[in-house]
N, C-alpha and C positions, 0 to 999 in steps of 0.2 A: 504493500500500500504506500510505503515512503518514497518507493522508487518513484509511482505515478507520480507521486503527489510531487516528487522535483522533478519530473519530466514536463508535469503541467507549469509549473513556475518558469522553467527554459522556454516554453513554446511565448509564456507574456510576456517575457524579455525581449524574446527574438521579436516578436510581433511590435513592440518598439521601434525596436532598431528600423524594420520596415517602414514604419510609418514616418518615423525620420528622416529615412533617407525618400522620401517620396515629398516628402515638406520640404527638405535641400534643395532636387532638383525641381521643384513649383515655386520655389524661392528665385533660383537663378536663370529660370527663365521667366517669370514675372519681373523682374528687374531689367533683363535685357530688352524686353517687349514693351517694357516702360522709357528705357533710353534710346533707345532706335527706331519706336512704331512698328515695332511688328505684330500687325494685328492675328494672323494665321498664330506665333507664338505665344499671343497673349488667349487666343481662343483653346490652344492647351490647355492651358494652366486653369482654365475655368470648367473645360470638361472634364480633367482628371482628378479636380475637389471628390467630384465622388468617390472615387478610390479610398482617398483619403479617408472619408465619413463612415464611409461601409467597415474598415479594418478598424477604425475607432470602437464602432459599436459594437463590431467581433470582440474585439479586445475586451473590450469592457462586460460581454453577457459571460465572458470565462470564466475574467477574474473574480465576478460576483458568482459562478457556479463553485468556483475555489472556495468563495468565503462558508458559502453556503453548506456545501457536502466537506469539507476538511478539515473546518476550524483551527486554520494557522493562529500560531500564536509568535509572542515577540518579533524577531525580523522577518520570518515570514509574513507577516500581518503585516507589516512594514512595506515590504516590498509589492503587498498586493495593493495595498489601500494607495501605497506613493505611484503604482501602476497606474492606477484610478486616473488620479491627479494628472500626473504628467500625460497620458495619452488627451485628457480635455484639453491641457495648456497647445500639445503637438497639433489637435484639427483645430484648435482655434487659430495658429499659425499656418495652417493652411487654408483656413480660410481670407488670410489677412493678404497672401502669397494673392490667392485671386481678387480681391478690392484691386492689389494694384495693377492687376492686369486685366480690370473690366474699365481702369481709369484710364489704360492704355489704349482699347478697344474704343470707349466712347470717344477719342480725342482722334481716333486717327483719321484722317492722315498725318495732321499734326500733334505735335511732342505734349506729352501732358505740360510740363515746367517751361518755364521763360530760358531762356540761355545763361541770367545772371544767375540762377538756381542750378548750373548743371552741375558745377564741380562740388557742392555741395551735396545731392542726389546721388553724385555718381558714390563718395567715398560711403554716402548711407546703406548705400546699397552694397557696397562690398562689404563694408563691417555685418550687416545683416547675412551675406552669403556665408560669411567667414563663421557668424553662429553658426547658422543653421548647418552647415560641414562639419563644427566642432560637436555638436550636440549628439550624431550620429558615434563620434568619436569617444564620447563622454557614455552614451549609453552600452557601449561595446565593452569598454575599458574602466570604467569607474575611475577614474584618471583625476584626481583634484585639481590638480593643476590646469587640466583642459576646464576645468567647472572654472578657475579662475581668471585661465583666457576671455569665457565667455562674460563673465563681469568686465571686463575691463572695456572690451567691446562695446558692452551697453552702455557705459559711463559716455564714449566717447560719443554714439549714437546721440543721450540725452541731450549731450552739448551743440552738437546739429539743429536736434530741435526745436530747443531753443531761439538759436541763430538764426534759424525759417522764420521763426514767428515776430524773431526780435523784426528783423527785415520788412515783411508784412506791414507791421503796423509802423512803421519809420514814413515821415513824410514825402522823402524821395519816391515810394513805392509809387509807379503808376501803371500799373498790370489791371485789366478789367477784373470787375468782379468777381466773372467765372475763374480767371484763371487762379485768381486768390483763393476760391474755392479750392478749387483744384491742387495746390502748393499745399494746403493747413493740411488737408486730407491726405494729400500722400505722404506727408511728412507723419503724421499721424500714424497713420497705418506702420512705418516705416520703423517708428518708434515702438509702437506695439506690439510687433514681431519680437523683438529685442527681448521687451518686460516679458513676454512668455518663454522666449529661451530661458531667459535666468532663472523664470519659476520650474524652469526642468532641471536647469544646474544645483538650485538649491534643492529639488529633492533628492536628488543623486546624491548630494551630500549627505541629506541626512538617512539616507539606506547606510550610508558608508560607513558616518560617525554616529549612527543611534542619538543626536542630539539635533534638535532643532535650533537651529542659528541662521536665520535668514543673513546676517552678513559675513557670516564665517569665509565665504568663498571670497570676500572681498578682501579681508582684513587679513588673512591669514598667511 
């Protein structure tokens, strides 16, 4: 019975990782189909949300069959319930993957951002790539230190954000309304992929170190 019962815990981990790396690459072609207008690549990124959705809810009707028929207890109760958790933070990020590549879609032929937003966009978006790559890496490996790459990333993201919106509202700004729409939101979005990577960082952590410390990955 112990055997199943770690074969069942391997199959929710692997089913992670999967869903990770499917949020990676919907990430990094969301972002390119945001910089270049590629609408055929942005129309991916929007039909394979589903994928994403469906192995969410798999995951999740498991992990709740585990709780249910097995009654883990300590770290395994840990690692099922922080399953829970992280697979919602993972399609919420895949959801966020397609906003920007329906922002891309509605805009095209042209660019969703102004030109003076690109270099700003562009390094958002790599930092975001550069999660969502690590997080695939982080669920593979338990790796603290990649949990602390991914902080420091989003710190740098926050500072962008910022920067967008400092911009925005400055009086030089003369971008139509829509486009201003369009900047807060993707910047938005852009941001918000980040704060959900980390809330996967942070539970990794605490599978790892049995202690909840939301800024342990930070400071440590």
């Amino acid at each position: 019975m112990r055997k199943v019962f770690q074969e069942e815990l391997t199959q929710v981990g692997d089913q992670l990782v999967e869903i990770s790396r499917l949020v990676s690459e919907a990430m990094h072609k969301a972002t390119t189909s945001f910089q270049v207008a590629d609408v055929d690549l942005a129309q991916d990124v929007i039909a394979a949300d589903a994928r994403i959705d469906f192995l969410q809810n798999s995951l999740d009707e498991r992990a709740i069959d585990i709780l249910a028929l097995q009654g883990p207890v300590a770290s395994d109760l840990r690692m099922i319930v922080g399953s829970l958790r992280m697979s919602a933070s993972l399609e919420r990020m895949g959801d966020l993957a397609r906003h920007i590549a329906q922002l891309a879609r509605l805009r095209y032929p042209s660019n969703v951002i102004p030109e003076s937003m690109t270099e700003t966009f562009n390094r958002m978006a790599e930092l975001d790539q550069e999660i969502a790559d690590k997080l695939t890496v982080l669920l593979e490996s338990r790796d603290l230190e990649v949990a602390r790459d991914i902080l420091k990333a989003n710190t740098a993201i926050n500072d962008l954000h910022l920067s967008v919106f400092k911009a925005i509202a400055a009086p030089e700004w003369t971008e139509s309304p829509a486009t201003t729409v369009d900047v807060a939101l993707a910047s938005r979005y852009f941001e918000r992929f980040a704060d959900h990577g980390v809330s996967v960082a942070q539970k990794v952590t605490y599978l790892v170190t049995g202690a909840w410390q939301p800024n342990a990955t930070e400071h440590s």
